[in-house]
N, C-alpha and C positions, 0 to 999 in steps of 0.2 A: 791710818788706812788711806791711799794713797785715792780709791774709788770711792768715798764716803760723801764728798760732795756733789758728785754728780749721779749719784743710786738717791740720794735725798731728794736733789732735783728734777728726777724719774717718778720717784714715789709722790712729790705734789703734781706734780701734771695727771698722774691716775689719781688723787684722790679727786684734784680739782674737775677733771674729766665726768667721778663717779656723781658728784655733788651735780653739777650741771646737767647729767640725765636726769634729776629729778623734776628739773624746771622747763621741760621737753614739750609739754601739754600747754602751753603757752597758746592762744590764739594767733591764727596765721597773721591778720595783720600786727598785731606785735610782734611778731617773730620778723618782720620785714622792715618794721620801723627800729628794734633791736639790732638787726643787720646792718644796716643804714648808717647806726651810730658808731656800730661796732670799726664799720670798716672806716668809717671818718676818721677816729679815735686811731686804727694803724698805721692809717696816712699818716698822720700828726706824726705818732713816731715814726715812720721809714724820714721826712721830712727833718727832724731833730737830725735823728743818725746821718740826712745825707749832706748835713750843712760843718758835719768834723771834718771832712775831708779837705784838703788844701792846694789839690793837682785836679785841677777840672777836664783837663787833655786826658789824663790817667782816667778817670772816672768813665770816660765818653769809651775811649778806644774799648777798655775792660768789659766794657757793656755788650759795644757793639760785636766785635771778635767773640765775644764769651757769647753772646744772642745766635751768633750763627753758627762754633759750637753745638749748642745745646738744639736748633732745629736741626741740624746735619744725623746729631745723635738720636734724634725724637727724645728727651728725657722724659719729659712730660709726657708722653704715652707709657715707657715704660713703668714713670712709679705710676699711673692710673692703673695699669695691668695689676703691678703686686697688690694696689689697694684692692680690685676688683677679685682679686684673689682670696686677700684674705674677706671681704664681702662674702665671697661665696663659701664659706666654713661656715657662715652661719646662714645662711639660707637663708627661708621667707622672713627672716626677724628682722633683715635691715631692708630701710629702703634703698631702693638703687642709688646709687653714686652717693649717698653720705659716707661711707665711709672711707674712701676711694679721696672726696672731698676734703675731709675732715684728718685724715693721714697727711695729706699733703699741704695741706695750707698749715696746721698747727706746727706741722715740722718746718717750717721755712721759718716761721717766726718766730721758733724757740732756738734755734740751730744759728741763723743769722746773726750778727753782734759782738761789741768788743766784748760783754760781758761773760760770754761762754769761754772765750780765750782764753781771758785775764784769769777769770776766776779757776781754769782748769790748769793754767801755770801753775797758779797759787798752790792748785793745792798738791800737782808733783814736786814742787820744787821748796815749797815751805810748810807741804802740810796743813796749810790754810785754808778752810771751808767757809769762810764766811762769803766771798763773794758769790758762790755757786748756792750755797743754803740761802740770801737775799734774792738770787732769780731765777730759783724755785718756787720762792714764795710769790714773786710777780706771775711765773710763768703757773703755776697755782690757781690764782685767780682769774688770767688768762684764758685756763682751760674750763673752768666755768660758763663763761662768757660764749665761748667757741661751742661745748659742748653742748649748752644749753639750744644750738640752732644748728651744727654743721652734725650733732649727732657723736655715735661711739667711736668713729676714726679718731678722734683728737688723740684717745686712749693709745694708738700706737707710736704716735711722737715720743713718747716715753725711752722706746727704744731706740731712735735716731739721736733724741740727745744723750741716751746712757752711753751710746757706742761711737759719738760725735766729741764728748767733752771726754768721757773716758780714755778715749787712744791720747787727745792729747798730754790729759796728765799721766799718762804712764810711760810717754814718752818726749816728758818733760826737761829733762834731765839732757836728753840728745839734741834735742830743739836750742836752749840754750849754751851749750856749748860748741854747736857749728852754725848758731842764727847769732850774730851779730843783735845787741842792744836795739840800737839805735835803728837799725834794717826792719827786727823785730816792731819798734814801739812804730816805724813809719806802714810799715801792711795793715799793723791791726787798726791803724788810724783810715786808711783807705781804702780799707776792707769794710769797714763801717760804712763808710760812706756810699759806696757801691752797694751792701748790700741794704742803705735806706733807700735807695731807687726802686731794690726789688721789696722791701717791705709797703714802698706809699703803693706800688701796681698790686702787692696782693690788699692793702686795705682798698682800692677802688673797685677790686674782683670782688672784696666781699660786699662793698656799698651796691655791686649791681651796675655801674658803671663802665667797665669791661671785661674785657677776655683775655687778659693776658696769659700766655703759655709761661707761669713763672717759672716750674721748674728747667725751663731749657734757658732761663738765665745761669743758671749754676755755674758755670764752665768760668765765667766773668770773675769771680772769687780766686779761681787759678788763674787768671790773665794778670791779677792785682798782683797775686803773688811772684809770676816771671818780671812783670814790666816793675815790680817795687827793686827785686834784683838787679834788675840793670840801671835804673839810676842810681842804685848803690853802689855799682861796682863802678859807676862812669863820672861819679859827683867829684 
């Protein structure tokens, strides 16, 4: 089953999600010194992730074109809109902007990374779940973390990654037969890397530190992928 590693790694992020509303009633100032750590601990990784990268011109341009992108587009308002949206099915129960919050931040940082790629190749192209069932189990615990302070939004990341790793392994099979190896292993390397910039900005969003508009980086992901084309085609 070509969808089996990435429906598993749905199913940890909601169970991890469920488990982390339990630890909700936490006192505020733990919940801010919990924050604190949490987002340091992101940093740490968008930092790992953005030190694989090998083309630091590639990185910068990617950023900056994809940054103005994504303010031209407003993205960042629109997924706040769907968040608020679905906030509002449930009325008085959620506080304002957790879930809104909690949608969007859980999904950059389960979505971002070589590991969702690789492991969603793996599993159209060999049927191999092991890589996607391992970052489930991270993104699992993750959502604990998340859930237990950004609230029940985290619970919809679920679906961004079902329908994020899922397209790619179902169209696995098309990817490697008109994406070049080599083209291939060089985006998802530099794609990492760009997208550890927007992981350390959302761990400093969650340490309280700033404001970044992460989702109107998104556009930068597609700058990786044309500008990876063309030094492929011009190497």
């Amino acid at each position: 089953m070509v969808l089996l590693g990435s429906l598993l790694n749905s199913l940890f992020i909601i169970i991890g999600t469920l488990v982390g509303r339990l630890f909700r009633n936490i006192p505020e100032s733990m919940q801010q010194t919990v924050m604190s750590i949490i987002g340091l601990v992101v940093a740490l990784l968008g930092i790992q992730m953005g030190l694989e990268g090998d083309n630091f011109i590639l990185l910068v341009i990617s950023l900056i074109v994809g940054a103005v992108i994504g303010e031209w587009l407003n993205l960042e308002e629109k997924f706040n809109r769907f968040g608020l949206w679905i906030e509002s099915l449930f009325g008085k129960r959620a506080q304002k902007g957790t879930i809104a919050e909690g949608f969007i931040t859980a999904s950059l940082i389960f979505v971002i990374g070589s590991m969702g790629i690789i492991g969603a190749l793996d599993s159209g192209l060999r049927n191999d779940h092991n890589v996607l069932i391992t970052k489930g189990i991270i993104d699992g615990f993750m959502s604990i973390i998340l859930a237990s302070t950004l609230g029940i939004g985290v619970i919809l990341s679920a679906i961004s990654v079902l329908i994020y790793q899922g397209s790619i392994a179902l169209f696995a099979g098309v990817i490697s037969t008109y994406i070049p190896t080599e083209a291939l292993n060089l985006f998802i390397k530099e794609m990492t890397a760009t997208g550890g910039v927007m992981i350390i900005a959302i761990g400093l969003n969650i340490a309280g530190l700033t404001k970044i508009r992460i989702a109107n980086l998104l556009p930068a992901i597609l700058m990786v992928g044309i500008l990876v084309t063309v030094i492929f085609l011009f190497q």
